[in-house]
GUKOLBA-553092 format. One line per field, with one value per residue (C-alpha): residue number from 0; residue in three letters; x, y, z. Coordinates in steps of 0.05 Angstrom, whole numbers. Layout:
<nodes>
num: [NUM / ...]
residuo: [ala / ...]
u: [X / ...]
v: [Y / ...]
w: [Z / ...]
</nodes>
This chain:
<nodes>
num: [0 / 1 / 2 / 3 / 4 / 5 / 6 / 7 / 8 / 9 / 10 / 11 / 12 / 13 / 14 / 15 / 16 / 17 / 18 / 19 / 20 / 21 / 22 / 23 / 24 / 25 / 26 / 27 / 28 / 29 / 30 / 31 / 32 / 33 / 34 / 35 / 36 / 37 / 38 / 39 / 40 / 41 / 42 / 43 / 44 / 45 / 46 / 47 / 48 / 49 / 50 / 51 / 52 / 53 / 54 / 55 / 56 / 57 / 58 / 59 / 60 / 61 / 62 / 63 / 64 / 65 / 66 / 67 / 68 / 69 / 70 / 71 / 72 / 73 / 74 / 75 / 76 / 77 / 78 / 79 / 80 / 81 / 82 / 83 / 84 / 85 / 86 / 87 / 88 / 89 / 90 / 91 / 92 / 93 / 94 / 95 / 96 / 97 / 98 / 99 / 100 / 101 / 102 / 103 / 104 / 105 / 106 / 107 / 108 / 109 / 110 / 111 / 112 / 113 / 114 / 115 / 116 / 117 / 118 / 119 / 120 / 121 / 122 / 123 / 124 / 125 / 126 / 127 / 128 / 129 / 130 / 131 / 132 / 133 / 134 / 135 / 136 / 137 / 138 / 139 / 140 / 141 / 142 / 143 / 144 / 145 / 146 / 147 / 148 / 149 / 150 / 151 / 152 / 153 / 154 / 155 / 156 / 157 / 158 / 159 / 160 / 161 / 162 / 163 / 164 / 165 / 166 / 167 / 168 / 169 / 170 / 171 / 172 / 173 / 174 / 175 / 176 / 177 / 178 / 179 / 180 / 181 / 182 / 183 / 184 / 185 / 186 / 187 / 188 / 189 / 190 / 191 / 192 / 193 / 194 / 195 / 196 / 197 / 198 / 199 / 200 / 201 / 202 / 203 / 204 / 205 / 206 / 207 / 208 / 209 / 210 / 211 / 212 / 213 / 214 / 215 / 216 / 217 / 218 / 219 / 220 / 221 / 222 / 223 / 224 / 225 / 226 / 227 / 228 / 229 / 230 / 231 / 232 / 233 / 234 / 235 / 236 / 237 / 238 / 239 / 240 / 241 / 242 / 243 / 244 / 245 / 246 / 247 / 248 / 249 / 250 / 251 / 252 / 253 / 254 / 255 / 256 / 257 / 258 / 259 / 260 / 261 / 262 / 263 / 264 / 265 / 266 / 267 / 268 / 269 / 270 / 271 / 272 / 273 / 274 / 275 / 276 / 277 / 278 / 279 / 280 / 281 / 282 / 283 / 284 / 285 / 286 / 287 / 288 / 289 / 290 / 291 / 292 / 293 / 294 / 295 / 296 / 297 / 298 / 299 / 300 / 301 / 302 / 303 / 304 / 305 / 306 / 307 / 308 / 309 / 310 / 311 / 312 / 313 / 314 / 315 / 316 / 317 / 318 / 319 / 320 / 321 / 322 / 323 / 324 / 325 / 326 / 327 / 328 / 329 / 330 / 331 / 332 / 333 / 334 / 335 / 336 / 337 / 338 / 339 / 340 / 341 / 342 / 343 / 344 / 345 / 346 / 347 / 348 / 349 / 350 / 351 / 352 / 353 / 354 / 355 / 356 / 357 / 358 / 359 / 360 / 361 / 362 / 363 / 364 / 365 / 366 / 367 / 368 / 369 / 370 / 371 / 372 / 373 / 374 / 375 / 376 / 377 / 378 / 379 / 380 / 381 / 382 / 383 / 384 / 385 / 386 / 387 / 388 / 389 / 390 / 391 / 392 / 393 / 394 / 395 / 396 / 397 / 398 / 399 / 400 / 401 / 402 / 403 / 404 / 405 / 406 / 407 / 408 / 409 / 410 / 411 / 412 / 413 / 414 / 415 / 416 / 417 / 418 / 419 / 420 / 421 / 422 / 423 / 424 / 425 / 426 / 427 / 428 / 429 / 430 / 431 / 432 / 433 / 434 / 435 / 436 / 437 / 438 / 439 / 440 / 441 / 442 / 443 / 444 / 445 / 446 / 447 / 448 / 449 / 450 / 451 / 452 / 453 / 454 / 455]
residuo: [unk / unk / unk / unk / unk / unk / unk / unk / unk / unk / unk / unk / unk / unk / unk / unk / unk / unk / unk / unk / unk / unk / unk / unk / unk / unk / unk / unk / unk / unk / unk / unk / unk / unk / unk / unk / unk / unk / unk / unk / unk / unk / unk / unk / unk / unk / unk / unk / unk / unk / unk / unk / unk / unk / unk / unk / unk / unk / unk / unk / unk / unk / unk / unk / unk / unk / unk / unk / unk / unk / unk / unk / unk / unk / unk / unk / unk / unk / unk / unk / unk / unk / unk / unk / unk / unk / unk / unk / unk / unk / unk / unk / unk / unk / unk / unk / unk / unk / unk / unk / unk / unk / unk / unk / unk / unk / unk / unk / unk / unk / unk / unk / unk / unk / unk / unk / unk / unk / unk / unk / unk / unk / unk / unk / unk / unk / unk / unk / unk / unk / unk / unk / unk / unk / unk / unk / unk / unk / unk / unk / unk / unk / unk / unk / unk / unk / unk / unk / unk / unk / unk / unk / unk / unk / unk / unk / unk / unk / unk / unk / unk / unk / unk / unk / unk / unk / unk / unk / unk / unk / unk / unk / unk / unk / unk / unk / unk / unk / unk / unk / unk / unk / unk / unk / unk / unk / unk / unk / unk / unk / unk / unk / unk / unk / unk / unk / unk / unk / unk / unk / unk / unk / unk / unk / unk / unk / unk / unk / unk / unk / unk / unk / unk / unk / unk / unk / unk / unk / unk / unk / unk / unk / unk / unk / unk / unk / unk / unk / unk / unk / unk / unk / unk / unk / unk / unk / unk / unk / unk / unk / unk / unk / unk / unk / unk / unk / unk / unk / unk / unk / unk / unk / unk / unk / unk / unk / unk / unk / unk / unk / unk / unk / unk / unk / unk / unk / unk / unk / unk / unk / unk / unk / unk / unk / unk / unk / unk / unk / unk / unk / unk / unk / unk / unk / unk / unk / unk / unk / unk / unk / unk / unk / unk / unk / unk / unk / unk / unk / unk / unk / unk / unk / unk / unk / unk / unk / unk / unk / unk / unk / unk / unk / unk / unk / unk / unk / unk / unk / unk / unk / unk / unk / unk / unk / unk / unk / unk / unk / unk / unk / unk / unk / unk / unk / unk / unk / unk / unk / unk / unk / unk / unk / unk / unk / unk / unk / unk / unk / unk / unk / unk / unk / unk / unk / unk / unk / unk / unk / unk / unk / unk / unk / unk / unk / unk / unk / unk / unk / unk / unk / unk / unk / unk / unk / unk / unk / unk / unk / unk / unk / unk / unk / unk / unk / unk / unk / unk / unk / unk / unk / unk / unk / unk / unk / unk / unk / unk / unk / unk / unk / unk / unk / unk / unk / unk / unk / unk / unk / unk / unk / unk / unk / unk / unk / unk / unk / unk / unk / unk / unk / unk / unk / unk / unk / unk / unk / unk / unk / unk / unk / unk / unk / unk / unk / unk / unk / unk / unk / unk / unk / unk / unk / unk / unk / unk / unk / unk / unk / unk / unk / unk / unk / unk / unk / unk / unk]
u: [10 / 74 / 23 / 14 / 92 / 95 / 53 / 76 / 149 / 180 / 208 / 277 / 303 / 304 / 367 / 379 / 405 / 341 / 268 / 233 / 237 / 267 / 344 / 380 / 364 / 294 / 282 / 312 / 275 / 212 / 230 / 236 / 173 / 124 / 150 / 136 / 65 / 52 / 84 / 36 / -27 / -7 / -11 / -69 / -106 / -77 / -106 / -174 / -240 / -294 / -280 / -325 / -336 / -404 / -364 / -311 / -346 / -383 / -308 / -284 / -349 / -336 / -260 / -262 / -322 / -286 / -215 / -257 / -271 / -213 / -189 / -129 / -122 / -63 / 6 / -6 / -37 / -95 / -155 / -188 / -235 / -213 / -161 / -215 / -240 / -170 / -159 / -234 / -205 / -147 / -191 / -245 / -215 / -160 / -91 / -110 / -166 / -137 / -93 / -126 / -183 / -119 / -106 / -182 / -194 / -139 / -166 / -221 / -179 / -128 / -164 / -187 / -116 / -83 / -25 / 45 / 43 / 116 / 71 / 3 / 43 / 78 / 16 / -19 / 43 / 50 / -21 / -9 / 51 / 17 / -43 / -17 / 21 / -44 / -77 / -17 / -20 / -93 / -82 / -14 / -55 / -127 / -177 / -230 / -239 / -273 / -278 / -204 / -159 / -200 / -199 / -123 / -116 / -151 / -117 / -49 / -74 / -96 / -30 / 17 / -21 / -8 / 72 / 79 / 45 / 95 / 159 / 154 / 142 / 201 / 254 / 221 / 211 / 284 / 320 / 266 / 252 / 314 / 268 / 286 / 249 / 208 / 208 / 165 / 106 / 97 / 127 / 74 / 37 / -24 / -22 / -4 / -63 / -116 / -94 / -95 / -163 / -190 / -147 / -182 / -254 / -245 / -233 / -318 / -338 / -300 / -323 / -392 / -403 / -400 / -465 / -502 / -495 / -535 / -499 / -432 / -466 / -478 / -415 / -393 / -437 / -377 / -328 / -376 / -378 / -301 / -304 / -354 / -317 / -255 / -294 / -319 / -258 / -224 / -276 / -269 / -190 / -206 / -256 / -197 / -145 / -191 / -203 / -130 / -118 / -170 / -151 / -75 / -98 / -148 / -82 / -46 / -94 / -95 / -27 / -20 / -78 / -39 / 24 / -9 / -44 / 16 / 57 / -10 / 6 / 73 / 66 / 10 / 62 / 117 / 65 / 60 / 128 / 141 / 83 / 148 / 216 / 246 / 208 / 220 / 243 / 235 / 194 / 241 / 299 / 262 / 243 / 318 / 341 / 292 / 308 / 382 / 362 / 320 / 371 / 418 / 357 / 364 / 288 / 282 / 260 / 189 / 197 / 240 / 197 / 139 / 188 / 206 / 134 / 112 / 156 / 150 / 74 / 92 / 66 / 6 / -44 / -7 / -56 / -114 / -69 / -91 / -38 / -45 / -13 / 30 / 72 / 66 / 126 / 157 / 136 / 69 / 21 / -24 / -78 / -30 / 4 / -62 / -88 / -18 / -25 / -80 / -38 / -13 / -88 / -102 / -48 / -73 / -145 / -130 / -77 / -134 / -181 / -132 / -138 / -78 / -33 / -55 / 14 / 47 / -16 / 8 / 82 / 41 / -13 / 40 / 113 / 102 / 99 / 148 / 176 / 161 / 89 / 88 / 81 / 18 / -33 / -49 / 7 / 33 / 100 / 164 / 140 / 68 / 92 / 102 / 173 / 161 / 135 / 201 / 245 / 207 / 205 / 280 / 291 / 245 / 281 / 339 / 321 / 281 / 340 / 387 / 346 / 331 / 256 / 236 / 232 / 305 / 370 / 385 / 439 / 497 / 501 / 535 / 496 / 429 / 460 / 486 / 411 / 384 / 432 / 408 / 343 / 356 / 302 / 260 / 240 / 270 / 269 / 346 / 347 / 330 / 377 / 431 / 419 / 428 / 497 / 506 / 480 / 526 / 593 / 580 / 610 / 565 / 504 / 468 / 480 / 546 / 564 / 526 / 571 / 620 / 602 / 595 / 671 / 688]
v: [1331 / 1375 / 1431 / 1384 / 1375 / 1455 / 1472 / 1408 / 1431 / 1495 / 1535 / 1542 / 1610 / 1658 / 1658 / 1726 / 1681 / 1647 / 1674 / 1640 / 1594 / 1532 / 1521 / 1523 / 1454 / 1448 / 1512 / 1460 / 1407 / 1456 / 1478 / 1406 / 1388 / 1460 / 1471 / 1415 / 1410 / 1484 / 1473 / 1411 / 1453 / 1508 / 1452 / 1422 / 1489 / 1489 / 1429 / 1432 / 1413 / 1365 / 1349 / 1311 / 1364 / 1349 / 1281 / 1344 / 1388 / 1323 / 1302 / 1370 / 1382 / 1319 / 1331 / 1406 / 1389 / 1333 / 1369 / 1425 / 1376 / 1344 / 1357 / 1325 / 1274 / 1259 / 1252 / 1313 / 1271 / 1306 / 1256 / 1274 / 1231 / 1277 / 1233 / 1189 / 1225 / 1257 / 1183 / 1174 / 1235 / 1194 / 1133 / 1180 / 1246 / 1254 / 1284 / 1358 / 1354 / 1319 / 1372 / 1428 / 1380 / 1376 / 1449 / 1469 / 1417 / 1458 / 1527 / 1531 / 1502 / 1548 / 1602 / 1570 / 1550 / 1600 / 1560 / 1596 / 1591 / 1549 / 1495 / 1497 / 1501 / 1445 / 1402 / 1424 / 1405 / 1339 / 1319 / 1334 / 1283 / 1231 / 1247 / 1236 / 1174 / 1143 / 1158 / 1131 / 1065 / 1058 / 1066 / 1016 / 968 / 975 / 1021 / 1022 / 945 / 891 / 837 / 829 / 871 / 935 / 919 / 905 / 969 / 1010 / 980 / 993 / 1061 / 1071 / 1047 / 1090 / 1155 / 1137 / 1115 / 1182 / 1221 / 1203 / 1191 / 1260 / 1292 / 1253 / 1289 / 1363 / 1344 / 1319 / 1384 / 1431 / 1405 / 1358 / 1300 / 1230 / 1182 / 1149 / 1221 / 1249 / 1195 / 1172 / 1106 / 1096 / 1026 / 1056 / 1123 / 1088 / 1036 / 1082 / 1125 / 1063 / 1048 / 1111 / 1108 / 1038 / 1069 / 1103 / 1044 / 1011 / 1084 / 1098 / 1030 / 1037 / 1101 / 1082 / 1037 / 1074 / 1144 / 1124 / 1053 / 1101 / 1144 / 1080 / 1055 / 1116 / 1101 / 1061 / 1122 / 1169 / 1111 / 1112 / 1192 / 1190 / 1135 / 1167 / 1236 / 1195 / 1160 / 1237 / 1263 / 1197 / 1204 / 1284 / 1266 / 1218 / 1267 / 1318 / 1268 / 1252 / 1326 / 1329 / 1276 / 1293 / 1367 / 1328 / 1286 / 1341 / 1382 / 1321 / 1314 / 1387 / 1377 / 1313 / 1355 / 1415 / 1361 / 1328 / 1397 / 1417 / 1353 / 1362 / 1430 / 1400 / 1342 / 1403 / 1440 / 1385 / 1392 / 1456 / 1453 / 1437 / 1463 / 1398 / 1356 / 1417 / 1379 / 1308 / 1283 / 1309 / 1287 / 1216 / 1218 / 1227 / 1161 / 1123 / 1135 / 1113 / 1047 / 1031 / 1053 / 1004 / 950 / 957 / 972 / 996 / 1074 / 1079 / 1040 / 1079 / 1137 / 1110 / 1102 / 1163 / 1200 / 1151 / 1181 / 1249 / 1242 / 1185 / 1234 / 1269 / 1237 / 1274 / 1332 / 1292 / 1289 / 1351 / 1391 / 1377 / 1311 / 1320 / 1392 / 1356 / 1368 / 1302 / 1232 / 1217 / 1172 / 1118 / 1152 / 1197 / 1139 / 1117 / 1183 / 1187 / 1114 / 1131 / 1178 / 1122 / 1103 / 1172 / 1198 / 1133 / 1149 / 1229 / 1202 / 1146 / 1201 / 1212 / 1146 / 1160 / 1163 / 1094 / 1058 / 1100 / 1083 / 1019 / 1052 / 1103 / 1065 / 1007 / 1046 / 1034 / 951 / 912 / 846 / 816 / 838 / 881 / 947 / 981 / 994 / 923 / 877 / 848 / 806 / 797 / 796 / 813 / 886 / 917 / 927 / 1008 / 1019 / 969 / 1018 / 1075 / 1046 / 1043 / 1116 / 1141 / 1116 / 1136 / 1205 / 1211 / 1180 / 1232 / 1283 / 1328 / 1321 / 1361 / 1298 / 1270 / 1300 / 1272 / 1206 / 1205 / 1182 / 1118 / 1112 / 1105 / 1055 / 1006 / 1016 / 989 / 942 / 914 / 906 / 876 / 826 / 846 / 920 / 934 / 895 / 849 / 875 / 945 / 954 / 911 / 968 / 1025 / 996 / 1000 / 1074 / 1091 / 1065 / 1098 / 1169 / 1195 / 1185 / 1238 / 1176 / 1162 / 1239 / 1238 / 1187 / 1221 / 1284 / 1242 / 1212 / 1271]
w: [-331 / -335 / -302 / -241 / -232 / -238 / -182 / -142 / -145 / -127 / -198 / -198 / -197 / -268 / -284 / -334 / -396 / -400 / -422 / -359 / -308 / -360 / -369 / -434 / -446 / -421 / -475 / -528 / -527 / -504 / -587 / -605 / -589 / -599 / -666 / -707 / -669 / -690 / -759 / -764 / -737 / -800 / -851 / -827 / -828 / -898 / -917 / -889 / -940 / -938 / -868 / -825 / -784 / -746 / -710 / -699 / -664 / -616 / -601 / -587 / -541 / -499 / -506 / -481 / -417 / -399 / -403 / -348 / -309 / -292 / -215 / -174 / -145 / -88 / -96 / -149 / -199 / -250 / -272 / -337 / -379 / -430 / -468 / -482 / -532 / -551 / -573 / -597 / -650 / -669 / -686 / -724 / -755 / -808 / -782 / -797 / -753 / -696 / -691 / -689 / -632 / -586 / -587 / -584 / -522 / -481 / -493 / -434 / -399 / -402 / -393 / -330 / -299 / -322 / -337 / -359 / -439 / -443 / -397 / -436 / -512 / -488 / -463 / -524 / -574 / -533 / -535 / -619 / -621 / -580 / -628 / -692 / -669 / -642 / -713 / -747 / -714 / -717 / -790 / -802 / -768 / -794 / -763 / -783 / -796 / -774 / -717 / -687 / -734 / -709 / -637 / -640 / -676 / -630 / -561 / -598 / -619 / -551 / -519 / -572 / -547 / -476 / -487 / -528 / -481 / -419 / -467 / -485 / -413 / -384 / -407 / -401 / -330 / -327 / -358 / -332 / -266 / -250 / -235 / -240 / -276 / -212 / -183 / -235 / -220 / -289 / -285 / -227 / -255 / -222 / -262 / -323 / -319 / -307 / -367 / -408 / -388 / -404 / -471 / -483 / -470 / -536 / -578 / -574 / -575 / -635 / -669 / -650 / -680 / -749 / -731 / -684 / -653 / -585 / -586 / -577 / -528 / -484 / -492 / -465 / -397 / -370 / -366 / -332 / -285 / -271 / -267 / -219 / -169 / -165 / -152 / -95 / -77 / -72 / -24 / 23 / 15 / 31 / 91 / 114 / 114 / 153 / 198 / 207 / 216 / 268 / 304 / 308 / 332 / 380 / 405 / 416 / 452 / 497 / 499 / 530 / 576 / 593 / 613 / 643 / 690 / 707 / 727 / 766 / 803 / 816 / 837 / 882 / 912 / 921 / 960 / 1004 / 1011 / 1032 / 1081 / 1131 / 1116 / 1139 / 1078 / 1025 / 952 / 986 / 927 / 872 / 911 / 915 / 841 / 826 / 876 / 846 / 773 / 791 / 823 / 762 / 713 / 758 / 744 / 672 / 664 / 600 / 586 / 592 / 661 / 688 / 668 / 705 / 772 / 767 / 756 / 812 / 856 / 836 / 866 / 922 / 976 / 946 / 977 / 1049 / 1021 / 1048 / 1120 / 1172 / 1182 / 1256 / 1240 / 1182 / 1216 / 1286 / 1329 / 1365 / 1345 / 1327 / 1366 / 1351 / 1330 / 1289 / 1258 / 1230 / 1197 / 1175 / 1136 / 1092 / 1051 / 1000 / 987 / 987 / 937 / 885 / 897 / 871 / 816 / 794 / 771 / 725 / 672 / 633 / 700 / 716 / 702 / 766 / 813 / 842 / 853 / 895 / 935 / 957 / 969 / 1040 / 1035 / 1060 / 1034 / 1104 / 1096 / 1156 / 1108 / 1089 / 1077 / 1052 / 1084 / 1017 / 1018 / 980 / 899 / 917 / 920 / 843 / 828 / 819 / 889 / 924 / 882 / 905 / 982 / 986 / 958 / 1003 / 1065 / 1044 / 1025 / 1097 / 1133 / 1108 / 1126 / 1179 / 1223 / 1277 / 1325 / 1301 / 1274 / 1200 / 1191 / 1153 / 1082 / 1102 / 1165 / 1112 / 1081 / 1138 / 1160 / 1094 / 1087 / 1161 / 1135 / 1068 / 1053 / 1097 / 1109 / 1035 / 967 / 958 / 888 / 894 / 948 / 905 / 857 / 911 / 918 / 848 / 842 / 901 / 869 / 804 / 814 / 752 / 792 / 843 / 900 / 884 / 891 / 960 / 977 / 952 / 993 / 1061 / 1055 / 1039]
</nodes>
């Protein structure tokens, strides 16, 4: 477990005084701990005899397999059945051979990983410790017994190796890695009871095997079966997160689509535009009015985002009027006047083909409604008309008032204004042009500085 923490957090730097990547005091209680395990691993070899060898070498098969194949699972957590049988061994063997099954059941694995030594000696020494103090229990309580006695002394056995286990790694992960306690994941009730199940697993093994060597192999059946769902639970938690992946790289390809779209548009609405030198930056000019009125409405954000995209593309839909119309010298007639009103439904048909534009349509197929209902191109009145395209109506007129056509010369700033004011309620929305007046008085504001400009 320390080896997970390793490669889930950075090393700190060497420092020279030190004979790796530990500090001073991670190095002392690294000694603490490896010494008395290798000490203990000497004496056992020492003390070896008539040892019960062939359940040895079945423990230390299961032990070693299972220890290979562990893998990780998220948040930088390894799952092994391994300690299973590492507390199987504590249950079964005497102390000398428990030993020398928890430094055996590291070795492939070792060789595998390719751990750094101070982290393997240290899993190795731990798994020793937690060990020994699993066998002790067992044995202070009564294992092996019978009926009630055993079982307790198993589950306690069971428990002590997985208390050991995470007492010891605590503090190495404290001085070595300066992690807290709930940093370090092994106060995580979800870590902790799976361990203990798979510590627990070991006790009917263990009891059955004095009875029956294939009744202990069944009993095993149950762990496989736990190994085996979270290998499945991984690959749907490893699926999910490709998923995710895929989908946030599919968002943001549509995202960019999404804005390269919108600026072809807008490049599109400023052609139309400069098609006559007298219209050239209307629509931005209009996009700015209208964000001002709204901001004056209190709308919130996203609202006032929609105005001002709305406004941006008000007069797209002009791309659909000839040019024989639109650039036409002197006023236009009938005739004129009616090719010339299709461009609102025009501009929303071209911006409807786009489905995520949809909340700016309305504000461009109705900015030319009037409260009175004499507007087009459907006659709605007063509140009938959506709020965006009133706010857009009224920045339009004043934008085209104060401007320059080839058929009229362009009003003054205030002159715009007493002829919106004339028409308040019914060419142009009350509130919308209440909030003109409020644009124009504040000084911050791109109307207030026209104002500004015009007394000047």
């Amino acid at each position: 477990m320390i080896a997970t923490a390793a490669r889930r957090l950075p090393l700190p730097r060497r420092r020279p005084s030190t004979p790796g990547p530990l500090t001073p005091a991670a190095w002392l209680y690294w000694s603490t701990i490896v010494l008395p395990a290798a000490a203990g691993l000497l004496l056992g070899l020492a003390r070896l005899h008539n040892e019960p060898w062939s359940r040895f070498a079945v423990l230390l098969a299961l032990a070693s397999v299972s220890q290979l194949l562990s893998f990780h699972l998220h948040r930088s957590r390894v799952f092994h059945t391994g300690i299973a049988f590492t507390v199987a061994a504590a249950l079964l063997l005497p102390p000398e051979l428990i030993i020398l099954i928890c430094v055996l059941q590291h070795v492939p694995e070792w060789m595998r990983q390719r751990y750094p030594w101070y982290i393997q000696t240290f899993n190795i020494a731990n798994y020793v410790a937690a060990g020994v103090g699993a066998w002790a229990m067992a044995q202070a309580v009564g294992f092996p017994g019978s009926g009630e006695r055993e079982a307790l002394a198993g589950a306690l056995a069971a428990l002590t190796f997985v208390v050991i286990n995470r007492v010891l790694l605590l503090p190495m992960l404290s001085l070595g890695r300066g992690l807290g306690p709930r940093e370090t994941g092994l106060l995580d009730f979800e870590d902790i009871s799976l361990e203990l199940v798979l510590s627990l697993m070991a006790v009917p093994f263990a009891a059955i095997w004095a009875h029956s060597v294939s009744l202990a192999a069944l009993s095993l059946v149950p762990l496989f079966v736990v190994h085996i769902t979270q290998r499945a639970v991984l690959r749907l938690e490893e699926a999910g997160d490709t998923i995710r992946r895929q989908n946030e790289s599919l968002e943001e390809a549509h995202l960019e689509l999404i804005r390269s779209t919108t600026a072809a548009l807008e490049a599109l609405s400023a052609t139309v535009d400069l098609k006559d030198k007298y219209t050239a930056g209307h629509s931005r000019r209009v996009a700015q009015y209208a964000r001002e009125i709204a901001a004056q409405l209190n709308l919130e954000d996203a609202l006032i985002e929609v105005v001002g995209q709305a406004a941006l593309l008000h007069d797209i839909g002009k791309i659909a009027v000839p040019d024989a119309v639109l650039l036409k010298e002197g006023e236009l007639t009938q005739a004129d006047e009616t090719v010339m009103r299709t461009h609102p439904e025009e501009g929303a048909r071209i911006i409807e083909r786009y489905g995520y534009l949809g909340e700016i349509v309305p504000g461009i197929r109705f900015h030319h409604e009037r409260p009175d209902g004499r507007g087009y191109p459907t006659g709605l009145m007063g509140e009938e008309i959506p709020l965006v395209a009133r706010i857009i109506h009224v920045a339009d007129s004043v934008d085209a008032m104060t401007t320059a056509r080839v058929y009229r010369d362009a009003l003054s700033f205030d002159a715009a204004m007493a002829e919106i004011r004339r028409h308040r309620g019914s060419d142009f929305c009350e509130s919308c042009v209440d909030a003109l007046e409020r644009a124009v008085a504040t000084r911050d504001g791109l109307l207030g500085r026209l104002r500004g400009v015009a007394a000047a």
